[in-house]
ROTI-806123 format. One record per residue (C-alpha): x, y, z. Coordinates in nm, 3 decimals, always signed. Each point is the difference from the previous one (the first is absolute). Layout:
! ROTI-806123
- c1, c2, c3
- X, Y, Z .
...
//
This chain:
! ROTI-806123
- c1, c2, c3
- +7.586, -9.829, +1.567 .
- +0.096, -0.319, -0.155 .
- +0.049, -0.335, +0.195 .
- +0.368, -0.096, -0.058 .
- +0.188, -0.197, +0.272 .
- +0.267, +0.245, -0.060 .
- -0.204, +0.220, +0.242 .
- +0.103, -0.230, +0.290 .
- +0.340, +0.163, -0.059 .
- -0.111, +0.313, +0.060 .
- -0.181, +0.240, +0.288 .
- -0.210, +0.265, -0.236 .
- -0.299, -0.035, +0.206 .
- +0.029, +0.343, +0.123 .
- +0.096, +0.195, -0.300 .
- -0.257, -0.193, -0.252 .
- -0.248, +0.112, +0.277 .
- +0.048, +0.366, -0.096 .
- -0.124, -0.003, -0.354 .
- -0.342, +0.133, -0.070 .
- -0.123, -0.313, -0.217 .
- +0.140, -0.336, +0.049 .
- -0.157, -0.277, -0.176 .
- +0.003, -0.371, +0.094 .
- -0.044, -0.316, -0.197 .
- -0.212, -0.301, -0.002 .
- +0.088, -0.178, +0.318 .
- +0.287, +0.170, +0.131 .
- +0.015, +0.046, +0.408 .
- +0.034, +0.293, +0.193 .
- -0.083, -0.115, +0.384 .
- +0.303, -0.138, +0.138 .
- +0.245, +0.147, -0.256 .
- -0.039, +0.329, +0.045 .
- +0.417, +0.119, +0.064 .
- +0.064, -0.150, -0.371 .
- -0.355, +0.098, -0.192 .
- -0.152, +0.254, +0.153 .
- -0.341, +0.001, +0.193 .
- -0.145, +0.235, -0.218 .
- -0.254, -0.091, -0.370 .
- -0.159, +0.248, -0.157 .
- -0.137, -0.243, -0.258 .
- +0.017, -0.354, -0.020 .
- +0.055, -0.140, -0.405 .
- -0.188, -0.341, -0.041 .
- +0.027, -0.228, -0.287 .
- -0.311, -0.168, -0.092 .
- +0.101, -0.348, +0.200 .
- +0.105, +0.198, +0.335 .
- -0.357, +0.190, -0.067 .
- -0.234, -0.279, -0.049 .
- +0.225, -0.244, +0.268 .
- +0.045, -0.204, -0.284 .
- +0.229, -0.328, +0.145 .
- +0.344, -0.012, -0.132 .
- +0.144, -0.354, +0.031 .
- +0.357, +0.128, +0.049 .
- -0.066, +0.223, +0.245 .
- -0.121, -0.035, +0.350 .
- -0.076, +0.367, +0.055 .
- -0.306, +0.093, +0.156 .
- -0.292, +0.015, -0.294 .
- -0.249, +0.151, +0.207 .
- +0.249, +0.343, +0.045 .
- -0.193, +0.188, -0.208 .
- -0.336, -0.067, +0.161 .
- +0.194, +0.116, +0.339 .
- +0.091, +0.342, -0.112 .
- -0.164, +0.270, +0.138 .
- -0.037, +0.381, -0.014 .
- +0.217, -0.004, -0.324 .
- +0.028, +0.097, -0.323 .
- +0.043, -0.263, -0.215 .
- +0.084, -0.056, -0.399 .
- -0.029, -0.274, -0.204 .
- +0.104, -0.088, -0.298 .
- -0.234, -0.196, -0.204 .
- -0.119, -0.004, -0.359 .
- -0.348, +0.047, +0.082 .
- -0.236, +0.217, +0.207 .
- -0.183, -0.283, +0.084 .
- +0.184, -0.069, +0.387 .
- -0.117, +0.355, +0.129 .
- -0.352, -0.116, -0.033 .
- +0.067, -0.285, +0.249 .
- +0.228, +0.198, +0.204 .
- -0.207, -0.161, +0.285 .
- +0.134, -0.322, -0.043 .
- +0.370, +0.117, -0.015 .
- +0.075, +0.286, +0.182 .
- -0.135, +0.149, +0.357 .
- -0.306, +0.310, -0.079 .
- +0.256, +0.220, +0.159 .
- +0.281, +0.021, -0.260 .
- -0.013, +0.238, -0.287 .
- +0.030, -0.242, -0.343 .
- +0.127, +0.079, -0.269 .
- +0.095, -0.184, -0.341 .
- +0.247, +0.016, -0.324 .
- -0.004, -0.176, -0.307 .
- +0.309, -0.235, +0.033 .
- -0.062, -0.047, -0.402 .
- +0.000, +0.349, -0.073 .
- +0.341, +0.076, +0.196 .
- +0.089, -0.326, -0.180 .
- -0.039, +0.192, -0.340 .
- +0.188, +0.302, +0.095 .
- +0.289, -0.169, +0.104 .
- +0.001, -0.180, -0.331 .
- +0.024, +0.404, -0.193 .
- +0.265, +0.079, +0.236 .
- +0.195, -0.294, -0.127 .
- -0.048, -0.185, +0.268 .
- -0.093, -0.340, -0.066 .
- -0.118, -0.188, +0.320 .
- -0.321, -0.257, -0.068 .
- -0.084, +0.018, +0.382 .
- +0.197, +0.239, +0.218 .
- -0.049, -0.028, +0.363 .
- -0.215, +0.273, +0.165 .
- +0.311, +0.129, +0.150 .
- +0.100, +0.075, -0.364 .
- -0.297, +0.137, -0.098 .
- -0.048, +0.268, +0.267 .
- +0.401, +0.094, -0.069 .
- -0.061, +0.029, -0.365 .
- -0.367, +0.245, +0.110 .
- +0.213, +0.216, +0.160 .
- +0.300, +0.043, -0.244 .
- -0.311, +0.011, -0.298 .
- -0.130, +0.289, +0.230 .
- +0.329, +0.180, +0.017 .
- +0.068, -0.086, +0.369 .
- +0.315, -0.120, +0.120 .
- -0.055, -0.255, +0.308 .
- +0.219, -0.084, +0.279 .
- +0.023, -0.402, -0.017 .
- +0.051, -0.196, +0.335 .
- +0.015, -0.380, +0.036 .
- +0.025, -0.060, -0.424 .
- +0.313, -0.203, -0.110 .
- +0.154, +0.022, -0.378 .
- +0.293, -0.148, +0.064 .
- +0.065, -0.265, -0.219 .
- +0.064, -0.401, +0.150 .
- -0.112, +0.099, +0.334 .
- -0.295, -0.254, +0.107 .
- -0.375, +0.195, +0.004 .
- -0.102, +0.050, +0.363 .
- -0.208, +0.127, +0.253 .
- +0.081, +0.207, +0.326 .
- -0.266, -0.245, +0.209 .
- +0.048, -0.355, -0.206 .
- +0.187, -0.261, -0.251 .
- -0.151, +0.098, -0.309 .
- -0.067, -0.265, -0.227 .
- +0.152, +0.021, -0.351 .
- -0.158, +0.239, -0.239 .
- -0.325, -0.014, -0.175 .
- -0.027, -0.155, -0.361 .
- -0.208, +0.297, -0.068 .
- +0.252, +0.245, +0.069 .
- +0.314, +0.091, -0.176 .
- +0.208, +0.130, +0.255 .
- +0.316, +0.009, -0.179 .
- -0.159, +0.248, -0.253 .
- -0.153, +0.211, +0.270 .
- +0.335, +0.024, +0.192 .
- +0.197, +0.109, -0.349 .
- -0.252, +0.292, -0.011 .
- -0.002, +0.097, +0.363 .
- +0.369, +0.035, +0.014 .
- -0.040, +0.197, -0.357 .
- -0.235, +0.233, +0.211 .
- +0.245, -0.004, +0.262 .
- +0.286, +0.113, -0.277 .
- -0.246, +0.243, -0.148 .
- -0.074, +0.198, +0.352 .
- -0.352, -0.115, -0.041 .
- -0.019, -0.133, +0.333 .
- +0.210, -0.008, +0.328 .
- +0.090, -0.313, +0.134 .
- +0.079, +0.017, +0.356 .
- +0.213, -0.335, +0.120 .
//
């Protein structure tokens, strides 16, 4: 489930709601927009900000979400092991942790011929599951070039300097061409 504002357009809540698995990212919101996301997360992706409630100046999401989760399972992609061991100070006792090495998905995308620096965590779990020889069913994510990034619940502020978005969208919609993934708009 990605967090495009092209999602307002639509009413999938129902028929995302019948897959087995549906994974979230970072911040995204379910309460209160249920008809066009869903209500359902099988596993919420967190990127090492959204995990430690790290303050992002251009954003005025809520940095304590993660710490507000409950009964979940959650995984985060950092380049160390290190955050499980103070799990306490992130995440609620009650959610399942788990973590990836976000440089280690970083190298594999660079054999594949992919060559992203610092893909998003939306990225990275896409690319996991076309490495793994899964095909996944993409909600809410937006490759269409010249239309403005946003999110279903806010303005989102121009892109990260640590991301190269262009470069990830050129290889999503080459997955897309390929039949590596299905994008559902």
């Amino acid at each position: 489930m990605g967090s495009s504002g092209r999602l307002l357009e639509t009413d999938f809540g129902d028929r995302i709601d019948k897959y087995a698995e549906i994974v979230r990212f970072n911040r995204a919101p379910v309460e209160g927009w249920e008809a066009k996301v869903g209500s359902k997360t099988t596993l919420r992706v967190l990127n090492r900000p959204t995990f430690a409630s790290a303050p992002l100046l251009r954003w005025s999401d809520d940095i304590e979400f993660a710490k507000k989760i409950k009964d979940s399972r959650i995984l985060v992609g950092a380049h160390t092991q290190g955050l499980v061991k103070a799990r306490d100070k992130y995440v609620d006792p009650s959610n399942e942790l788990y973590v990836f090495n976000h440089g280690k998905v970083v190298q594999a995308a660079h054999k594949a011929k992919y060559i992203l620096t610092s893909p998003t965590i939306g990225f990275q779990i896409v690319f996991l599951l076309v490495a793994a020889g899964l095909k996944p069913h993409l909600y809410g994510f937006d490759f269409e070039e010249g239309r403005p990034r946003d999110h279903y619940w806010h303005e989102r502020p121009p892109g990260s300097w640590s991301h190269n978005l262009e470069a990830e969208m050129k290889v999503m919609r080459d997955l897309v061409s390929k039949g590596k993934v299905n994008l559902i708009q």
